[in-house]
N, C-alpha and C positions, 0 to 999 in steps of 0.2 A: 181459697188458697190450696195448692197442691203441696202432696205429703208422698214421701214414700221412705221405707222404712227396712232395714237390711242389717242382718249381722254384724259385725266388723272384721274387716278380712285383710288380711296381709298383703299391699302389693297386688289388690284383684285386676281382674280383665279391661278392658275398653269398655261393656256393658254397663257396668258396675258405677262409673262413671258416666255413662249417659242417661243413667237411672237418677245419680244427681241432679247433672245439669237440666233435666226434663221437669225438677220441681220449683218449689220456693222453697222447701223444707226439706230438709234430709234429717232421719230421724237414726240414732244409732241403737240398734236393737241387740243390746247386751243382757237383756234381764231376763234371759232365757238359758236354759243349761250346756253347758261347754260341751259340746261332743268332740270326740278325738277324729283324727283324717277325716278332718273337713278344710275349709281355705281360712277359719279363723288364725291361723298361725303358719302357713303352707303357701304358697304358688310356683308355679312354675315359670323358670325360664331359658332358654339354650346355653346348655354346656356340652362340648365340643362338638355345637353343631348340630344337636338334639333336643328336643323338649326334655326337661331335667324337673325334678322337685327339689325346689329347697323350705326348709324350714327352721323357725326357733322354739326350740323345746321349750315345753310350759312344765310348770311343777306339777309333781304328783301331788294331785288330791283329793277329797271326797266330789266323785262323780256327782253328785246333787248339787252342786254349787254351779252358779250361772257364771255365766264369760265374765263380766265386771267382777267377779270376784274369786279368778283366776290369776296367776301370776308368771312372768317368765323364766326358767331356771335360771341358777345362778349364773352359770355362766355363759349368761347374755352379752355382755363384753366381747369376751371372744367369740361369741358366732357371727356379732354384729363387725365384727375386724375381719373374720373371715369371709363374710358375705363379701366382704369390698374386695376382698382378693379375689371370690370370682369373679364379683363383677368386671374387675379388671384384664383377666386371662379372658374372659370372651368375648367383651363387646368393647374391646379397647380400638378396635379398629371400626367400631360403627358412627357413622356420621356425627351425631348428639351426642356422644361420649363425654364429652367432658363437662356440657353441661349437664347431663343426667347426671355422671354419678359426683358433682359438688352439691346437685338437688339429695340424694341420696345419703352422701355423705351428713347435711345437715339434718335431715330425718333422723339419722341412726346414732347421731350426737344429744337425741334428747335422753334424759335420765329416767322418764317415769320405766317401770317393770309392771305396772299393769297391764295386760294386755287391753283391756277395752280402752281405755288413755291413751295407751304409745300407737294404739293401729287409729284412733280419730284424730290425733296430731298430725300420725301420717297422713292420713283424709286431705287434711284440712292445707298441710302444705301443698299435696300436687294438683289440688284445686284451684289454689293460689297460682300456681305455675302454669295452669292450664288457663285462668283467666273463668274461673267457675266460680260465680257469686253466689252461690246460694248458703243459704243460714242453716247450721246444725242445731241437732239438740240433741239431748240421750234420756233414756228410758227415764231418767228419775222424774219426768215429767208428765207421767202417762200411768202412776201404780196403780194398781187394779187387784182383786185379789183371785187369785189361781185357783177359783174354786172348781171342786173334781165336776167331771163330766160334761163343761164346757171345752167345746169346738176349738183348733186354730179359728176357723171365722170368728168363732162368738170370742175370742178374746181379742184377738183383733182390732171388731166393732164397738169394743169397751174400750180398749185403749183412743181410740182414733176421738174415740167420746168427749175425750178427758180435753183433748187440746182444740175443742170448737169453740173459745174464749179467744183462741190464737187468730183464729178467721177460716181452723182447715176446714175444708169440708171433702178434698177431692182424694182419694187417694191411688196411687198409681205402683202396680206393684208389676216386676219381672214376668214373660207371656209364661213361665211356667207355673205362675200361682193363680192359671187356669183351674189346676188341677185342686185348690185348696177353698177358695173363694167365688163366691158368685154374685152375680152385678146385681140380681132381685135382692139380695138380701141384703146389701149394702146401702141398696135404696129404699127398701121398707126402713131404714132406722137412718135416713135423713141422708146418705153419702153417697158419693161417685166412685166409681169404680172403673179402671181401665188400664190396660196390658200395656207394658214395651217390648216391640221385638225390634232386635239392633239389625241393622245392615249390614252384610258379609263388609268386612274391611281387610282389602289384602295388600300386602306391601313387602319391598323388598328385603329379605332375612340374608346378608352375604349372596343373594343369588343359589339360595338354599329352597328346596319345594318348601313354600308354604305351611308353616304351622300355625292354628288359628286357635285364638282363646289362650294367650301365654299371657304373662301379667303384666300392666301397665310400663312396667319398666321397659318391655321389649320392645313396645309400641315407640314407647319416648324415643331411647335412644335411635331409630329409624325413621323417624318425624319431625319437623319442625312444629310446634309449638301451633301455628296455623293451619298445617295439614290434622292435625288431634281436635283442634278445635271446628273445624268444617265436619269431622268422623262425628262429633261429639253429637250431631244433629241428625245423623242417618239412621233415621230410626220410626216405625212407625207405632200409633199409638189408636186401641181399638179399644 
């Protein structure tokens, strides 16, 4: 069975999702330390007509503490009220509108304030909506102990260890964890190894130049539902 295994990310790219859809297994990789301006809490999407960042503030807290045991600041309410408002001032006039943002709306209607909880709900509904069956799980199934001087690889290969009971054996991670992992060394200790690179997907923005890699939501609202799920497959795997 194939595994692949990713931080939890706010609203991420097309990618991000075809990293799903590419497995049996999506693994949520929260057991790792919260770093600030990264996409755990952040993505981007056009506001008046520009690639824009938005984000929901997380509490301040002791930097040593991983994502699953991070929280959103209080007031999460209102950002998530104001999120709809932009939503509404820019892509009020985009094709999918109204279906996206009821999809959106019921995301942002959920109560948990965890972050690693409320971003794999979110996961898990536009999954749903995209027609992506694959089976989640999260880190508390994989613990392993953080001993010093072991690798990203070498903890990796301990965690991926833990769930060959499950059937994994394959694992498939993003073409840029080239840079992190290697296919010898996944196969001395019994696994597969192998890269996704997604296909340029370009499509129409208001008749705006092309901005690529904005977050799933932009994609939605400019898509139907079968044009996402044809992209969901344009992808090659080495």
């Amino acid at each position: 069975m194939k595994i692949a295994i990713m931080q939890p990310y706010l609203f991420p790219y097309i990618g991000y999702f075809q990293l799903i859809n590419s497995v049996d297994v999506f693994g949520i990789g929260d057991d790792v330390q919260y770093i600030d301006r990264g996409w755990i809490n952040r993505n981007r999407i056009l506001i008046n007509k520009q690639a824009s960042l938005i984000s929901f503030p997380v509490k301040k807290d002791s930097y040593s503490k991983n994502i699953n045991e991070r929280f959103f600041h209080e007031g999460f309410s209102y950002q998530k009220e104001k999120f709809l408002r932009i939503l509404n001032l820019n892509y009020k006039k985009a094709p999918y509108y109204n279906d996206v943002i009821e999809l959106i709306t019921s995301i942002l209607e959920h109560k948990e304030t965890n972050v690693s909880k409320f971003i794999e709900n979110q996961l898990k509904i536009i999954c749903e909506y995209l027609h992506i069956e694959t089976t989640f799980i999260n880190s508390n199934l994989w613990q392993v102990d953080e001993a010093e001087g072991k690798n990203t690889e070498e903890r990796a290969v301990e965690k991926l260890k833990k769930l060959r009971d499950m059937g994994i054996d394959h694992f498939i991670n993003p073409i840029g964890g080239t840079q992190l992992y290697s296919k010898d060394f996944f196969k001395k200790n019994g696994l597969k190894l192998s890269f996704l690179k997604s296909n340029d997907f370009i499509y129409d923005q208001f008749g705006l130049e092309f901005t690529p890699n904005l977050s799933i939501i932009d994609v939605m609202m400019f898509n139907s539902v079968e044009q996402i799920k044809e992209q969901l497959n344009q992808y090659t795997i080495t």
